[in-house]
N, C-alpha and C positions, 0 to 999 in steps of 0.2 A: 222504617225506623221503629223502632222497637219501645214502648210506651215503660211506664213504671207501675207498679202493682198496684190494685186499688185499695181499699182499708177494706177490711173484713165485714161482712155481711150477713146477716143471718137468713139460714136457706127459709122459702116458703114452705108452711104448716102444708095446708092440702090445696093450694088453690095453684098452687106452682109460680113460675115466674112468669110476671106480666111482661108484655111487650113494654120496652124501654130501660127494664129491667137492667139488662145486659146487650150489648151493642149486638147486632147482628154480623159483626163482622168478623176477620180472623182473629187469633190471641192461644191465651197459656191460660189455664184454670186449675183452680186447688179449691179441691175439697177437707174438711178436719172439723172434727170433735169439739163443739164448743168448747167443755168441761175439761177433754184431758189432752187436746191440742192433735190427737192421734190420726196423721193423714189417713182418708178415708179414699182419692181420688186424686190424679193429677194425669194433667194430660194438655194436648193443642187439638185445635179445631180450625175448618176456614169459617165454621159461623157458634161462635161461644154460646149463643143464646139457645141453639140446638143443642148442641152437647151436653150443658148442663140440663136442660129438660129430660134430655135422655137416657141421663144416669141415673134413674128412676127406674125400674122396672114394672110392667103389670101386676105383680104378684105386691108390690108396696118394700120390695126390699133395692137391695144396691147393686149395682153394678161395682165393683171395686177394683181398682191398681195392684191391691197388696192383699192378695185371697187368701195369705196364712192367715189372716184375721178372722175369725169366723163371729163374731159377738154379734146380736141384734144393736142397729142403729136406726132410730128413729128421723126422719128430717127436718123435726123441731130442734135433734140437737147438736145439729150441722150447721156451718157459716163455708163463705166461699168466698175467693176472692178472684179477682181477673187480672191479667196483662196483654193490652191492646196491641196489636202489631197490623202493619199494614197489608201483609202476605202471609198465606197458608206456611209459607216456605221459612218465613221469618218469626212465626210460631213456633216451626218443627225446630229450628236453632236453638229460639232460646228456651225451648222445653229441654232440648239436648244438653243444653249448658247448664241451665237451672237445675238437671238432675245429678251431672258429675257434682258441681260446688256441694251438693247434697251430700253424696255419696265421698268426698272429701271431708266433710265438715263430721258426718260419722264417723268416717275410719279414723281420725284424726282421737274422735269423743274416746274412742276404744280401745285405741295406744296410751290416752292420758290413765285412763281407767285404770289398764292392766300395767302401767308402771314401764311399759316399756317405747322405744319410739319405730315410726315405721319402717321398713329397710328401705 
């Protein structure tokens, strides 16, 4: 069963995320910009609590989804949110899903934009 998003969270400064934090088990994660909303990370895991640690790098910079972005981001001003799911596999669905509705809701923003509708 596929859980509902949590409310946004603001990522940790330097001490990272505590145990309890974030469930150790499978789900969907979003990473974004407190300030300008700009997704920074999205992705499934079978243990979210890892994942999210992990999109950290040695170097203090990011790991990202969307690498046309090149701008310094800090992890003070990053928030994240979760969706619990019961299975790896039920993660990878509604990461799947989660990304068309996305990728609709743009093409959608860009037809309204440009005055014209989709074929």
């Amino acid at each position: 069963m596929i859980g509902s998003w949590s409310s946004w969270k603001r990522y940790p400064h330097m001490s990272g995320l505590r145990p309890g934090d974030v469930p150790e088990g499978p789900g969907v994660y979003e990473v974004r910009h407190t300030l300008t909303g700009r997704a920074i990370a999205f992705g499934y895991s079978a243990n979210l609590a890892r994942a999210l640690r992990e999109l950290r790098t040695d170097g203090g910079g990011w790991r990202r989804l969307f690498q046309k972005d090149t701008r310094p981001v800090r992890p003070s001003d990053l928030e994240y949110r979760i969706c619990v799911t019961q299975t790896r596999a039920e993660a990878k669905t509604a990461a799947m899903r989660l990304m068309g509705l996305r990728q609709t809701y743009w093409r959608r923003q860009f037809f309204s934009w440009a005055g014209s509708s989709p074929a």
